[in-house]
C-alpha positions as CSV (number, residue, x, y, z in Angstrom):
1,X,102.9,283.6,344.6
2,X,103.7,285.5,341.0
3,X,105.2,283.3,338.7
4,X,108.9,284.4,337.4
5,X,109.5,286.0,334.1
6,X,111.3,283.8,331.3
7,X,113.9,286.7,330.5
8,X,115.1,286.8,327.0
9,X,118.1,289.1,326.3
10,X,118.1,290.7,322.4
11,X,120.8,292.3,320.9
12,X,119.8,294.5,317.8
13,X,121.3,296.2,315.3
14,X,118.3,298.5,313.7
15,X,119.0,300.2,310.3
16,X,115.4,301.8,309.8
17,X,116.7,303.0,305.8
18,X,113.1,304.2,305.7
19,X,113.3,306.4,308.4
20,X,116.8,307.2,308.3
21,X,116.8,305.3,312.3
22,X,120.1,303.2,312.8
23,X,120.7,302.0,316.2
24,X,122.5,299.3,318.6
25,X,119.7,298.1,321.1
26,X,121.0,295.9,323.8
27,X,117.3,294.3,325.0
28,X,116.5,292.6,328.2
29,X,112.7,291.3,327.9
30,X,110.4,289.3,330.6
31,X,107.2,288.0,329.0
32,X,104.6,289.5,331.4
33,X,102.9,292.3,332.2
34,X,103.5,294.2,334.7
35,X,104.5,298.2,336.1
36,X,103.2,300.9,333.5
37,X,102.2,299.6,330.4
38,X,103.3,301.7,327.3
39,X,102.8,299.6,324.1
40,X,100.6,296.8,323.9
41,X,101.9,294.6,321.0
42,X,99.7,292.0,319.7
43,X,100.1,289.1,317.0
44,X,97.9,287.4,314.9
45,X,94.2,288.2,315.1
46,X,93.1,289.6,318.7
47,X,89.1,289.7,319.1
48,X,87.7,293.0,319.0
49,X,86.9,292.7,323.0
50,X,91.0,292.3,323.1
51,X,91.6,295.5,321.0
52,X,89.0,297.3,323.6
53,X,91.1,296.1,326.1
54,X,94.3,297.2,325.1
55,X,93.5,300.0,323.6
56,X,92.0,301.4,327.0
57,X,95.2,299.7,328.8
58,X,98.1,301.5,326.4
59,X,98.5,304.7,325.0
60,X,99.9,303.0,321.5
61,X,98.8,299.7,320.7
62,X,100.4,298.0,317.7
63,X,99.1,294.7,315.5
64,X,101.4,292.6,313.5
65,X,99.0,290.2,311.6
66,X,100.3,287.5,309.5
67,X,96.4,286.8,308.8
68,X,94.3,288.7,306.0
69,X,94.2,292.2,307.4
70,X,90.1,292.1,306.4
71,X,89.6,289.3,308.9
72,X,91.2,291.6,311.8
73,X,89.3,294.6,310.6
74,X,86.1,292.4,310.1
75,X,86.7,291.5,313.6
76,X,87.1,294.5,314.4
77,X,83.4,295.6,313.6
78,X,81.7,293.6,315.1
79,X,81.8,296.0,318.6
80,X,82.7,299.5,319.5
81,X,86.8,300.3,320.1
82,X,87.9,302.4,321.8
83,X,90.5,305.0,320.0
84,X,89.9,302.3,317.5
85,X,91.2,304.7,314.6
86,X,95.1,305.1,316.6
87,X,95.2,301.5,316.2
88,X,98.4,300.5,313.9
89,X,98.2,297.2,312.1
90,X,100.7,295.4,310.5
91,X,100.9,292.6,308.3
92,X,103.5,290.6,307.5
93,X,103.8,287.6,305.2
94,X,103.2,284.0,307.1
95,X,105.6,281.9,306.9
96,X,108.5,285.1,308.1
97,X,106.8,284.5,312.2
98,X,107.8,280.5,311.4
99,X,110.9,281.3,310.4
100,X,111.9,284.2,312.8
101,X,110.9,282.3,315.8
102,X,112.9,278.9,314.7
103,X,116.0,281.1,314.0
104,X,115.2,282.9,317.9
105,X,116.5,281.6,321.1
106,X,116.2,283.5,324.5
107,X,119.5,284.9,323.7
108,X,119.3,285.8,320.3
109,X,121.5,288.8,318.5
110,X,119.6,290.2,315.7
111,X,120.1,292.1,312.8
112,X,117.3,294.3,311.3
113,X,116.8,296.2,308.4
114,X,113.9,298.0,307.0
115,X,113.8,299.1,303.4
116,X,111.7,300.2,300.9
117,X,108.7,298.8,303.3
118,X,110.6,295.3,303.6
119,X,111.8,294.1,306.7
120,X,114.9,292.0,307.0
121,X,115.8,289.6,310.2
122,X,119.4,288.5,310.3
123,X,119.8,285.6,313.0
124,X,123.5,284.4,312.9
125,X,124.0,283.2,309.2
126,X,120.3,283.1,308.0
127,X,118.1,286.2,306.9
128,X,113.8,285.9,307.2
129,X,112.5,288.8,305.2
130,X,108.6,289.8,305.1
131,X,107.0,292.8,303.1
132,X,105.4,295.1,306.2
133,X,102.2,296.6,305.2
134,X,100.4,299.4,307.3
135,X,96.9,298.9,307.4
136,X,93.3,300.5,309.2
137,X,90.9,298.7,310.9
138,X,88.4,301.3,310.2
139,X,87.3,302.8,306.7
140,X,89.1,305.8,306.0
């Protein structure tokens, strides 16, 4: 028997300044996989076998890193990828994922903002900000 989803329900209001994106996103999200998979999303420092993995599994995969990009792309080396090069990494300073995730319950009503390659988190009355980096795990 499959186990059940744990179903978290996000409400977001996006202003992307960067982009010029602002949007009300009502979110309903089980943590599994399952159905067609269109984004893996990965945090932290996935193996290079996990990269492979996804990368052959999703048409966009996307890292958010709160390590030393060099030790993901270091990783990253050490076998072949594949599509290694559409990759998108991340990285965001470490103490924001501490502070996002104690300010997150599974019905949490965020607030984001992206500006000037900063991304702000507004969780009731407290804000978690992180500078967002983009970064390749290959030499350009």
């Amino acid at each position: 028997m499959a186990l059940q989803a744990t179903v978290y329900h996000l409400q977001i209001e996006l202003s992307d300044v960067d982009r010029g994106v602002y949007e009300a996103l009502d979110l309903r999200l089980g943590r599994h996989l399952q159905g067609n998979l269109r984004v893996w999303i990965d945090v932290g420092t996935p193996s290079a076998d996990r990269l492979h993995k996804a990368s052959k599994a999703a048409p966009r995969v996307v890292v958010f890193t709160q390590h030393d990009p060099r030790l993901l792309a270091k990783e990253a080396a050490t076998r072949a990828i594949h599509k290694v090069e559409q990759i998108e990494v991340y990285a965001l300073e470490p103490a924001f994922l501490d502070q996002l995730g104690a300010l997150t319950d599974r019905n949490a009503r965020w607030t984001l903002l992206r500006n000037d390659g900063v991304l702000y988190v507004t969780v009731g009355d407290e804000t978690a900000s992180t500078a967002v980096t983009k970064h390749a795990l290959t030499a350009a």
